[in-house]
Backbone as CSV, one residue per row, in Angstrom:
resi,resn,N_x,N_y,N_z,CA_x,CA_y,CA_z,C_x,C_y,C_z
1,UNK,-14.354,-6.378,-6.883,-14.559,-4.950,-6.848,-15.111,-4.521,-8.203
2,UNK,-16.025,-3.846,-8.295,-16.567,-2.841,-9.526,-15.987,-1.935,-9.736
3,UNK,-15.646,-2.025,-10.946,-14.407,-0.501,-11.286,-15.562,-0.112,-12.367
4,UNK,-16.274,-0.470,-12.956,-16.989,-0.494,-13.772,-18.394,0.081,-13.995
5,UNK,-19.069,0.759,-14.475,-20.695,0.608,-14.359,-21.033,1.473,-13.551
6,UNK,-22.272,2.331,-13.565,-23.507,3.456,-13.109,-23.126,3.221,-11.876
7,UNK,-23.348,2.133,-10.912,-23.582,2.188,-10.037,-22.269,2.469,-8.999
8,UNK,-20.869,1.726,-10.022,-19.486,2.213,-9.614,-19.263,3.787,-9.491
9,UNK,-19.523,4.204,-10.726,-18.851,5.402,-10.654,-19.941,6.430,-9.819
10,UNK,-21.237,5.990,-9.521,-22.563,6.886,-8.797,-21.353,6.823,-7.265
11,UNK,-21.087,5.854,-6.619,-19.956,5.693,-5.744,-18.805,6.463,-5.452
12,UNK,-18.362,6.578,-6.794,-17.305,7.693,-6.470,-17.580,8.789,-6.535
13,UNK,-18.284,9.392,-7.734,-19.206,10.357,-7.286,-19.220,10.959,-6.126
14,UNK,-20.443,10.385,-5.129,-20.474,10.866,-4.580,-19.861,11.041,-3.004
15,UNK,-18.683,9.630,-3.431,-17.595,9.567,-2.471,-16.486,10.903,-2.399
16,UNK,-16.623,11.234,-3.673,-15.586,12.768,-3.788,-16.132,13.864,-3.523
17,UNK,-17.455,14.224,-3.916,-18.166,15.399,-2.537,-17.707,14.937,-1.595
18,UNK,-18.674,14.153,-0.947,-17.997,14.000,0.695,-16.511,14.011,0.977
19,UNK,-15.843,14.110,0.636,-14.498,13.725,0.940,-13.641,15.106,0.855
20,UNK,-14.658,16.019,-0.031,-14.247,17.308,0.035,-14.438,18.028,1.142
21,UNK,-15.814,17.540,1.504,-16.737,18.495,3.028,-15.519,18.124,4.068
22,UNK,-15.056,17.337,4.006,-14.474,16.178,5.225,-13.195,17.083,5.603
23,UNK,-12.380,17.792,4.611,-11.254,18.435,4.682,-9.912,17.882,5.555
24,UNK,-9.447,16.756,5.249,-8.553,15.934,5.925,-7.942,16.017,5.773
25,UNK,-6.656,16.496,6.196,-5.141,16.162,4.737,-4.660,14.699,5.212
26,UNK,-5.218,14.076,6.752,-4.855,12.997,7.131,-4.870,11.731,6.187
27,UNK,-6.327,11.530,5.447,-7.094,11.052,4.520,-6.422,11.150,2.952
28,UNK,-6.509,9.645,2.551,-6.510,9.241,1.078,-7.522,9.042,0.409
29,UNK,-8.463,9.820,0.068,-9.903,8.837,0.134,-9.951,8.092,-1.671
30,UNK,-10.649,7.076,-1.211,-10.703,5.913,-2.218,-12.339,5.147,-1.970
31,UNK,-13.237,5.639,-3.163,-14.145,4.845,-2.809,-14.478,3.740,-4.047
32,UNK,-14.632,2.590,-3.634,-15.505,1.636,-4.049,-16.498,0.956,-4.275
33,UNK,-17.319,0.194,-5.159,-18.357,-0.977,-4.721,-17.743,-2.227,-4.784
34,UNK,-18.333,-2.988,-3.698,-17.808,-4.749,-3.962,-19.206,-4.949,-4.404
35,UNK,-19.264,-5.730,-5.621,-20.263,-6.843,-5.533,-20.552,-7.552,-5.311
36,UNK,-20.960,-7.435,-4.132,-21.273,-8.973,-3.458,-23.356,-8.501,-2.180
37,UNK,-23.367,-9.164,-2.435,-25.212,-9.434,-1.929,-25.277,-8.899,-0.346
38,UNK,-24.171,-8.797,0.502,-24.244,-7.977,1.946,-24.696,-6.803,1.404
39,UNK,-25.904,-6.219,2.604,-26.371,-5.105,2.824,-25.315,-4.240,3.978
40,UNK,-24.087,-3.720,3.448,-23.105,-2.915,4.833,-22.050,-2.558,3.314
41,UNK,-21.619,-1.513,4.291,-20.388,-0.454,3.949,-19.942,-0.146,5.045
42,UNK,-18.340,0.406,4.470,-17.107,0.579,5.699,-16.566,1.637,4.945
43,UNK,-15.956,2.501,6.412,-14.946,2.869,5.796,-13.662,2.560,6.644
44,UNK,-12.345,2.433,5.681,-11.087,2.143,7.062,-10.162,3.089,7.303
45,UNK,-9.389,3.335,8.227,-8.911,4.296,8.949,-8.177,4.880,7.641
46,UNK,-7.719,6.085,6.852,-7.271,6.577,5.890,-7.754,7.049,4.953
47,UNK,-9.530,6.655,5.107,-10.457,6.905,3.591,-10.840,5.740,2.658
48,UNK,-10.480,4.515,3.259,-10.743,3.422,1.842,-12.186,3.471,2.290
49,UNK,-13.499,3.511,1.215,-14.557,3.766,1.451,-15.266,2.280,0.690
50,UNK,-15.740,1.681,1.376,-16.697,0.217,0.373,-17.826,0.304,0.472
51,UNK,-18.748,0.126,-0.558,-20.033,-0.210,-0.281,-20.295,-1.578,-1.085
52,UNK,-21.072,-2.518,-0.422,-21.320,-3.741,-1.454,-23.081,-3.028,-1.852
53,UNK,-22.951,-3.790,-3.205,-24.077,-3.906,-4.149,-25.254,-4.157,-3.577
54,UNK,-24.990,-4.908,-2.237,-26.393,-5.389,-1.908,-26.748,-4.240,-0.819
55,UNK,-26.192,-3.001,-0.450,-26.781,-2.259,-0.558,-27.534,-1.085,-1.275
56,UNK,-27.617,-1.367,-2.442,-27.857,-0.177,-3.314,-29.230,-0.346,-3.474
57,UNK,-30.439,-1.539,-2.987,-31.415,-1.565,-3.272,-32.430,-0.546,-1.940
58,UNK,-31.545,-1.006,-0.890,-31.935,-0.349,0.469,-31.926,1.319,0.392
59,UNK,-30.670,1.688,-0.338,-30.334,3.433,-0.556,-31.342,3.441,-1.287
60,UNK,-32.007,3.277,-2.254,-33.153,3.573,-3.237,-32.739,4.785,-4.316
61,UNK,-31.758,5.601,-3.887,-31.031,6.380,-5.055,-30.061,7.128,-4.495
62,UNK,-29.489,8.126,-4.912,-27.968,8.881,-4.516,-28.335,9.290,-3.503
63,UNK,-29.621,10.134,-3.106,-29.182,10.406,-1.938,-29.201,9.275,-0.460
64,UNK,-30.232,8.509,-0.683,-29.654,6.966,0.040,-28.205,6.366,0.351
65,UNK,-27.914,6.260,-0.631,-26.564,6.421,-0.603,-25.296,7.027,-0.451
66,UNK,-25.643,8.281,-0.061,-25.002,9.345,0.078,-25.161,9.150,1.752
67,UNK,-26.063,9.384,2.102,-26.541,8.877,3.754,-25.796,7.822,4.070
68,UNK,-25.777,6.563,3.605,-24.955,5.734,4.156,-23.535,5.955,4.201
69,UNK,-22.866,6.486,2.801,-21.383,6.349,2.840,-20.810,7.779,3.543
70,UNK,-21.886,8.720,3.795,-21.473,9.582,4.732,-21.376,8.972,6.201
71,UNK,-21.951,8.362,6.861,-22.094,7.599,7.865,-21.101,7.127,8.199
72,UNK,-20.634,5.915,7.275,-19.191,5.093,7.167,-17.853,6.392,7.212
73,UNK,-17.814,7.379,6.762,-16.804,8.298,6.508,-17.101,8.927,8.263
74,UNK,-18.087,8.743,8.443,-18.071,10.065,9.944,-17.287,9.371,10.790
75,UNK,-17.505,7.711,10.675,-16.414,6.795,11.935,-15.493,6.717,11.485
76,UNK,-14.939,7.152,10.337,-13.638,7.088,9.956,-12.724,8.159,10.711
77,UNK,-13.540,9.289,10.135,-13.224,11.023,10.822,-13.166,11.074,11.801
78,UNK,-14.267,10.504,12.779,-14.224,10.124,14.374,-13.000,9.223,14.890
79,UNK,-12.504,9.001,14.049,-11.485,7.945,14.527,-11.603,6.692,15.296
80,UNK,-13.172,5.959,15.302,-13.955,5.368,16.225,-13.002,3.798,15.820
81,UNK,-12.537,3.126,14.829,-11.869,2.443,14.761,-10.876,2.761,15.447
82,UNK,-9.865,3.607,15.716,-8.548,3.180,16.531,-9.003,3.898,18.049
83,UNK,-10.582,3.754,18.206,-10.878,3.853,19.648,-11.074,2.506,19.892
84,UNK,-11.864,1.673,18.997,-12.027,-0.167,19.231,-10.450,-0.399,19.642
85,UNK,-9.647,0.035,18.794,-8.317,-0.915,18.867,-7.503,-0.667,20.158
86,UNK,-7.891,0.619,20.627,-7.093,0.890,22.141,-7.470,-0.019,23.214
């Protein structure tokens, strides 16, 4: 995990807007980068938010990235994971 560095904290950033729009009290939100070379991000049921490094070339800048980890947060909100699990 990157706790570290531009591209960490560009992450939380703009993981804490979104997380404001989101208005959950259900939600812990926690965002991260893994470094690791996969192009994908998740988010899991509660707010843990990941993006790996190897997408940050694909986002091309914040708002790229903002698009994706909003994405990951909408199936969170949707609750679309504990629709798989039923």
């Amino acid at each position: 995990m990157a706790r570290d560095g531009q591209a960490a904290e560009l992450v939380r950033e703009i993981g804490q807007k979104i997380s404001v729009m989101a208005e959950d009290p259900g939600f812990q939100w926690e965002n991260n980068l893994i470094s690791d070379q996969p192009v994908n991000a998740f988010c899991l049921p509660g707010g843990k938010v990941a993006v790996y490094s190897g997408s940050l070339p694909v986002a091309k800048n914040a708002d790229g990235l903002a698009v994706i980890m909003g994405h990951e947060i909408a199936h969170a909100i949707a609750r679309h994971g504990a629709e798989r699990m039923a």
